[in-house]
N, C-alpha and C positions, 0 to 999 in steps of 0.2 A: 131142942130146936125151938125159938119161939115161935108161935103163932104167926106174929105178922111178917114174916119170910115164907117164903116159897119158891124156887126157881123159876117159876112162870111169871110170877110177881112179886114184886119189893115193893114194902111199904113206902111213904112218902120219909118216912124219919130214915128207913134202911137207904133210898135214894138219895136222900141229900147227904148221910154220911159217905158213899161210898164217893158219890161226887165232890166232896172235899176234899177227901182222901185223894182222888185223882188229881185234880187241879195241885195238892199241895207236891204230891213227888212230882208232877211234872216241872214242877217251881224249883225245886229242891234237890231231887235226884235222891232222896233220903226215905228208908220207909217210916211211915206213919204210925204213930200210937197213939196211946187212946187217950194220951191228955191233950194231944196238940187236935185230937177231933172235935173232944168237948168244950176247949178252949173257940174253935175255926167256926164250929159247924153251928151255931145259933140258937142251940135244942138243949133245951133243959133237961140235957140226961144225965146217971151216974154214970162214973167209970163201968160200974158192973155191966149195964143194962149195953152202953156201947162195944164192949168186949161181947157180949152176947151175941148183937148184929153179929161184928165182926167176925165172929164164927161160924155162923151162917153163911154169908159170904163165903166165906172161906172153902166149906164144905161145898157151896156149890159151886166154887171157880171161879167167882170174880175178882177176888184176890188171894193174897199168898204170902207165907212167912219165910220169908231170909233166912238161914239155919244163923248168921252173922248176928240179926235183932228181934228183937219183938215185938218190932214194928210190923204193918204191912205193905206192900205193894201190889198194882193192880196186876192180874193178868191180860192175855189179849181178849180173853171174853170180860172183864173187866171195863175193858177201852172199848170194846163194842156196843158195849151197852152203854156209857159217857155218850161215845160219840152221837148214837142213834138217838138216845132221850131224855138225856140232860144237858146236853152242850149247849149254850146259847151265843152262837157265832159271832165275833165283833165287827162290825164295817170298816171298811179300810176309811179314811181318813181323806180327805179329797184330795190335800197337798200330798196323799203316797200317792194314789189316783195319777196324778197331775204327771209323777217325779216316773211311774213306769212309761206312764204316755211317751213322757217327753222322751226317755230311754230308747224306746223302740223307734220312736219318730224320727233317731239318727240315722237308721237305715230303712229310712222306705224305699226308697227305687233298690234294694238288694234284700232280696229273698232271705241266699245264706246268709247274711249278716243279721238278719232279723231274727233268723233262729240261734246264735249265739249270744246275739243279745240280750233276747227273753232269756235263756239260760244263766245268763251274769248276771241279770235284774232277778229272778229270781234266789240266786244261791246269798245276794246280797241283802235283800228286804228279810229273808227267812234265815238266812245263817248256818243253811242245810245247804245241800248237793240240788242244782238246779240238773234239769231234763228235759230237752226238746226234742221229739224225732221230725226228722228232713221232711217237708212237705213233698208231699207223690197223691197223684189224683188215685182216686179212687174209681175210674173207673178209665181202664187203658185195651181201646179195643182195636185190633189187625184191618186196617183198610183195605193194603193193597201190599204186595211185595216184590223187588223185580230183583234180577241178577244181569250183572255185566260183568265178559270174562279183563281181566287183568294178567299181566307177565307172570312167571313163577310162580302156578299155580294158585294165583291168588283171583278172589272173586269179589270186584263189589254187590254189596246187599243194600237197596235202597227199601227201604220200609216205614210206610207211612201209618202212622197211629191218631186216633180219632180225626180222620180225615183230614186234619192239614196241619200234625205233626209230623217233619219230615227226619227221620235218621239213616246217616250213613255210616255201613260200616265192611271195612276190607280181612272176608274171611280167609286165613290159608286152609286149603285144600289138602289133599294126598295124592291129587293128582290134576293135568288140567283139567279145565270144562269150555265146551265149545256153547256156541253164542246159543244153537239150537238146543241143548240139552239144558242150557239155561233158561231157555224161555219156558220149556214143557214143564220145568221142573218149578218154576211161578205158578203158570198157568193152574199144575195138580194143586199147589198150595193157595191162591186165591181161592178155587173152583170150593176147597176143603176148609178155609178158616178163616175167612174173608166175613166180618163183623163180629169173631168172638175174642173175647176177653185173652190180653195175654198170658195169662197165666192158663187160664186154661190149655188154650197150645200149646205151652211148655208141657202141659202135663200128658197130653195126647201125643205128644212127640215122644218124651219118654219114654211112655206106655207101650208107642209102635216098637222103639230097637227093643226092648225088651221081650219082645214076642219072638216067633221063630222067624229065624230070617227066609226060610224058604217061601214064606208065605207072604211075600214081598218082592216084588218086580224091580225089578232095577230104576226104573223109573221113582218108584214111593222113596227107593233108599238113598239113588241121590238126591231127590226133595227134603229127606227127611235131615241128611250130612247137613244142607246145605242152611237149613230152616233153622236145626238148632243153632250154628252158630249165628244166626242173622239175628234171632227174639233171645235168644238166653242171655244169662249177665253178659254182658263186656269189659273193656278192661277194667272201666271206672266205677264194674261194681262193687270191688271193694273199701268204696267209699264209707267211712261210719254212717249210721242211719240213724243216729241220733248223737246232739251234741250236749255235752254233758262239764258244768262248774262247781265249783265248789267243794271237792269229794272232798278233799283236807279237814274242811268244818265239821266233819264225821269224829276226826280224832280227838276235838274237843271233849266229847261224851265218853264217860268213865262206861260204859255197858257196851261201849262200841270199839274200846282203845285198845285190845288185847293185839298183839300184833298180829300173829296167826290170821284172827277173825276180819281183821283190816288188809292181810295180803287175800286172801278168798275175796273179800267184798271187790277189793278195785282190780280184784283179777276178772271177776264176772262184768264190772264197770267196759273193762277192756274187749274181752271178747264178744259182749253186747246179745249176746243171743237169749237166754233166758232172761234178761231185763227188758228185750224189744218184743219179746213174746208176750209179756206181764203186760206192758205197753200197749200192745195191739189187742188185749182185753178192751181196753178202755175207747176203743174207735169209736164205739157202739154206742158208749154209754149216753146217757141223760145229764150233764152238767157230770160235777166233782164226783170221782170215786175212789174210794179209801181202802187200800188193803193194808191190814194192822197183822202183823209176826206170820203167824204161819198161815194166814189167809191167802197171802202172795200165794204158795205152791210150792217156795224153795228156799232150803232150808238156809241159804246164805241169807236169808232176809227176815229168818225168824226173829231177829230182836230191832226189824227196822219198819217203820210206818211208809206206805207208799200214796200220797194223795196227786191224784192227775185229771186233766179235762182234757177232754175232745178241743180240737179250734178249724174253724172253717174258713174254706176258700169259696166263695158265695155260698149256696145254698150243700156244698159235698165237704162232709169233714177229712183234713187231709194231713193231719197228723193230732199226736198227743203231746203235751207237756205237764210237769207236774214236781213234786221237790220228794227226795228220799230222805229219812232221818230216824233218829231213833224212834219206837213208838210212845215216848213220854213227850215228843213234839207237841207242842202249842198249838193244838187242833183250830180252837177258836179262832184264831190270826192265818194261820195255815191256809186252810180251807176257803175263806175269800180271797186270798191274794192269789192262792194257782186260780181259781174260778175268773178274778177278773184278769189277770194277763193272759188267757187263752182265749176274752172275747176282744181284748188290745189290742191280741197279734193276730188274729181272723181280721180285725178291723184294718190291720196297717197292711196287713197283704191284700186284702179288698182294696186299698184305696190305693195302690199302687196299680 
């Protein structure tokens, strides 16, 4: 092992090889050897001395030998280390600037449409699979709730959220309800959940039938009948929660084409659950976050790069967007274009 390696630190000559080496498969999609290093990489080294790094590297995981060549390519702690402290990000271009503006600028007065659009401008500026999830405030709290009886056991539920969101919606019952068993059965639920967070309620609600039922009054149990269906999904919560282009541009990448691994991917695309959970990582975050192969969590995504931004609605972030791709993706280009279309589309739904 030489001297100037060590997993904690890489020499400046170990860094600029390893980063050429990256830059060129992510060019290439081909592994690297050690003429096309000394040729790229500007360092007056021999073959030998370069093989030498590269077995260091090697040894401690930032790359890896193909059984196919003898060339190398990077791994994911490979791209972690690129990404973190050698990448030198390019600026987008003012006429790209100009061309997303202009994009999203077709749907200002429409929300939904602004989030498909960002999604199409994305999957097209980058050539990858664009990602928006549905704008939802981030903070939806229980004002007030009434009931009024209807025919055929049905009840309207009037429910107003952050005090002058109003929703209506007509629960079926199991059985009638009279006007008074509707008011008391408000009255307990105002008295109990009156300024918390809707989820929370859901989850207290929950929490109550799950207990023993004896230990509940008629009165908690029709409140609680009637609670869930008023604040829990509705019909139209089946709606996707994130809109998603481009996934096709996935099949262009040889590392990504096998078929198998392409019906898994757009099967998890479909059912959206473990990609909107990776997703709502990112709520939080601090500008662009990059999850590179097995960093995501799931194994469908071990060989794809996930870079995403928070975007706001004034001062409350109220969704994510960001592009999926292999992890030999074009970080440098990548990385400012989801960064500035998630302050576009904060911007285009601010100014709407």
């Amino acid at each position: 092992m030489s001297a100037e390696t060590t997993e904690d630190h890489l020499s400046e000559r170990a860094q600029q090889l390893l980063k050429v080496l990256v830059e060129q498969y992510i060019r290439d999609g081909q592994p690297v050897g050690s003429r096309t290093l000394s040729r790229d990489s500007g360092l007056n080294l021999s073959s030998a001395t370069i093989r030498n790094v590269m077995a260091d590297l090697e040894e401690f995981g930032f790359v890896t030998s193909p059984h196919t060549s003898a060339g190398r390519i990077p791994t994911g702690k490979g791209y972690r280390l690129f990404v973190d402290t050698l990448l030198k990000v390019k600026p987008l271009q003012n006429d790209e600037v100009i061309a997303i503006q202009q994009g999203l600028g077709r749907y200002a007065e429409d929300p939904k449409g602004l989030v498909g659009a960002a999604s199409q401008m994305l999957s097209s500026v980058t050539r990858l699979a664009g990602i928006v999830t549905v704008p939802r405030p981030s903070h939806a709290s229980l004002s007030q709730i009434e009931f009024l009886p209807l025919s055929d056991k049905r009840v309207l539920a009037i429910v107003v959220v952050n005090s002058r969101e109003v929703q209506n919606r007509i629960l079926q019952m199991d059985r009638p309800y009279g006007s008074e068993e509707l008011r008391r059965a408000a009255n307990y639920l105002n008295q109990e959940f009156a300024g918390k967070e809707l989820g929370a309620v859901r989850e207290h609600l929950l929490g109550q039938l799950q207990r023993t039922r004896e230990n509940l009054n008629q009165l908690m149990m029709d409140a609680i009948r009637l609670a869930q269906q008023a604040v829990g999904p509705g019909p139209g919560s089946e709606r996707p929660e994130y809109v998603m282009a481009g996934e096709t541009n996935l099949m262009e990448f040889s590392e990504l084409s096998n078929v198998e691994k392409l019906r898994r991917l757009f099967e998890a695309f479909t059912q959206q659950g473990d990609i909107l959970h990776l997703l709502d990582q990112s709520l939080k975050a601090d500008g662009v976050q990059i999850f590179i192969g097995q960093e995501s969590g799931y194994t469908i995504l071990d060989d794809c790069s996930v870079v995403t931004a928070p975007y706001t609605l004034g001062q409350e972030v109220v969704g994510v967007l960001g592009v999926i791709g292999p992890t030999r993706m074009a970080y440098e280009r990548i990385i400012p274009i989801v960064d500035i279309t998630a302050k576009l589309l904060g911007s285009a739904l601010n100014s709407k």
